[in-house]
C-alpha positions in Angstrom: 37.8 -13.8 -1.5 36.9 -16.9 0.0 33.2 -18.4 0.1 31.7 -19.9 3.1 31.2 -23.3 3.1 28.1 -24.8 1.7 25.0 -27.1 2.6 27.8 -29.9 2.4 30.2 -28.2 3.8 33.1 -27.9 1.4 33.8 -24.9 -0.3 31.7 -24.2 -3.4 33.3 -24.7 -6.7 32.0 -21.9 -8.3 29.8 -18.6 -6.8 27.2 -17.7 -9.2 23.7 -18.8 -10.7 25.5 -21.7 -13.1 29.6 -22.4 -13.6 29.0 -20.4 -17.2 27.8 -17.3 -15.1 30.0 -17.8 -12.2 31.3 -14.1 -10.3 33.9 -16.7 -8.8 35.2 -19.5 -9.0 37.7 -22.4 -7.7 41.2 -21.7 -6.9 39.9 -19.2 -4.7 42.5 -16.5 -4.3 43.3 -15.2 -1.5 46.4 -14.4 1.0 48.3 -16.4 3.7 45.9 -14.4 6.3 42.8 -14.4 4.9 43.0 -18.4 4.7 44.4 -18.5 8.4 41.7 -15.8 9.2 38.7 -18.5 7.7 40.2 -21.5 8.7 42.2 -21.7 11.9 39.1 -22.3 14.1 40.3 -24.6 16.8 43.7 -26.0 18.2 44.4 -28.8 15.7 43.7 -26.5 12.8 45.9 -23.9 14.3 48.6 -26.2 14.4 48.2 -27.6 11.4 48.2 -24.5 9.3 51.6 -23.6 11.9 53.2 -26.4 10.1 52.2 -25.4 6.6 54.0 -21.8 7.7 56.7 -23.6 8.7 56.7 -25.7 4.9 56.1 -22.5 3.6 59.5 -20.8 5.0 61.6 -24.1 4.1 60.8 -23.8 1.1 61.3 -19.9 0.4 64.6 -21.2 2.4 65.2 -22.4 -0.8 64.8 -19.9 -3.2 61.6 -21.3 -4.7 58.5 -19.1 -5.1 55.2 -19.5 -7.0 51.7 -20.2 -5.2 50.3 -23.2 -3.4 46.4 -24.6 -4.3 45.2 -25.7 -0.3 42.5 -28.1 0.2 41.6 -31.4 1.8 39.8 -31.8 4.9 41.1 -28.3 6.7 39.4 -26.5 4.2 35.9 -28.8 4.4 33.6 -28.4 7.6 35.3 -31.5 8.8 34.1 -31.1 12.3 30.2 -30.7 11.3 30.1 -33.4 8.4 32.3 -35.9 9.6 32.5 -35.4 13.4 36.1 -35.0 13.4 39.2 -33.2 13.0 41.2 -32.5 9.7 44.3 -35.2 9.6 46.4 -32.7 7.2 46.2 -29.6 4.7 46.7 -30.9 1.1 49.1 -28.5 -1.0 49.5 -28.1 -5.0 53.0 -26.1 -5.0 52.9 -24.5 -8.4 56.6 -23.8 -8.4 59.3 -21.5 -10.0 63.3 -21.6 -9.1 65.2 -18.6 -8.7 66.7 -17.5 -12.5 69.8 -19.4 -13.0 69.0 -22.7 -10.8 68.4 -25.4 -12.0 65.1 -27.5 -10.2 66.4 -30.9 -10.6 69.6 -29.8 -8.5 67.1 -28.2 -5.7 64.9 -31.0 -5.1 68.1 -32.9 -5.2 69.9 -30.8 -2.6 66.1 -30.9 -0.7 64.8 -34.5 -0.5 63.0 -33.7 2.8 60.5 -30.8 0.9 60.2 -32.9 -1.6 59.5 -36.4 -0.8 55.6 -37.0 0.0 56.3 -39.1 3.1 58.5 -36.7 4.9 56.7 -33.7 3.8 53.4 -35.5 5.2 55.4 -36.2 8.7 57.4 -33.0 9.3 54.9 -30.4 8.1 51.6 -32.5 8.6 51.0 -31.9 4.8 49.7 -33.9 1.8 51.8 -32.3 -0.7 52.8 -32.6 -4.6 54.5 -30.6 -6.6 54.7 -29.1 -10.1 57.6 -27.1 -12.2 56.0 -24.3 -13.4 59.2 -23.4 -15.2 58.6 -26.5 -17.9 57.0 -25.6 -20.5 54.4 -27.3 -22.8 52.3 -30.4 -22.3 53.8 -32.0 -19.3 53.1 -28.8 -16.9 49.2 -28.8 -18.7 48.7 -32.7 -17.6 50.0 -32.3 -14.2 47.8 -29.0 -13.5 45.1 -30.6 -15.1 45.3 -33.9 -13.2 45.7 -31.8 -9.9 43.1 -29.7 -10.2 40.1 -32.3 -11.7 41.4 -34.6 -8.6 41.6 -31.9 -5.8 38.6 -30.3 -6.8 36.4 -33.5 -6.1 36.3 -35.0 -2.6 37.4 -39.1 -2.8 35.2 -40.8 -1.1 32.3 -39.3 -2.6 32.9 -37.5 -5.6 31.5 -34.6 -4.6 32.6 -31.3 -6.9 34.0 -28.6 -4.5 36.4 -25.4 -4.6 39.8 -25.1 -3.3 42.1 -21.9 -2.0 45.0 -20.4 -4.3 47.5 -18.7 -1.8 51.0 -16.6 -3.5 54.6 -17.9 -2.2 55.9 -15.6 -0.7 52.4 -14.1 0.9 51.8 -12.0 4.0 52.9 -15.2 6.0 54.5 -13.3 9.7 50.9 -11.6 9.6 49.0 -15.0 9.8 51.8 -15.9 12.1 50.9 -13.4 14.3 47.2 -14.0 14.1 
């Protein structure tokens, strides 16, 4: 389940009386729909989360499966806070090739899912990537360094939760919603 957002209108990083007695806590998980169904609140957002579908489908296009951490301004109270619209959904693809293929050769064959500029002006989002089919401490740093710098906003530091979403998930639901 997803949390509202709090007081400063991110998501909270933990739900609970302390993080040692939290009943929850950041990466949220949740489905395709339930994130459309908590954050698709206007147009823009609506589009934007229509061009992570659309990421999402490229790369299942692919053969690649896995799950996706989501956060950056669409899933902050952008609108309240900061008197604007999200620019883009930041994406964490915690990826896994299909047995047999090789990932190098994929992102090779793919440059356009793959490359942060293109990704950023085809699908509208901020994305990185890590191959969750490595083993040992190069998979830990990057999980690591993606999840201590998602989980804090940067301009201010503040500590805040993001959303965990499967790939594949219930994706021609949200569509339809």
């Amino acid at each position: 389940m997803i949390p509202k957002w709090n007081l400063s209108g991110v998501l909270p990083p933990f739900v609970g009386a302390s993080p040692a007695e939290a009943t929850g806590a950041s990466p949220y998980r949740a489905t395709i729909l339930e994130f459309a169904q908590q954050f698709c609140t206007s147009d823009r957002r609506i589009r934007l989360f229509q061009k992570l579908l659309d990421y999402r489908r490229a790369l299942l296009a692919v053969r690649l499966s896995g799950r996706q951490w989501l956060d950056g301004s669409f899933c902050e109270d952008v609108e309240r806070v900061h008197r604007r619209a999200p620019g883009d959904i930041d994406v964490v693809n915690l990826l896994c090739v299909a047995p047999g293929t090789n990932p190098a050769a994929v992102m090779a064959a793919n440059p356009s899912l793959f490359a942060w500029a293109q990704v950023k002006s085809d699908y509208n989002c901020d994305a990185y990537h890590v191959d969750m089919g490595r083993r040992g401490e190069d998979t830990y740093r990057q999980l690591a360094y993606y999840l201590g710098l998602f989980s804090h906003q940067k301009a201010t530091f503040l500590w805040k939760g993001m959303v965990e979403v499967p790939l594949p998930s219930d994706d021609d639901q949200a569509k339809a919603l």
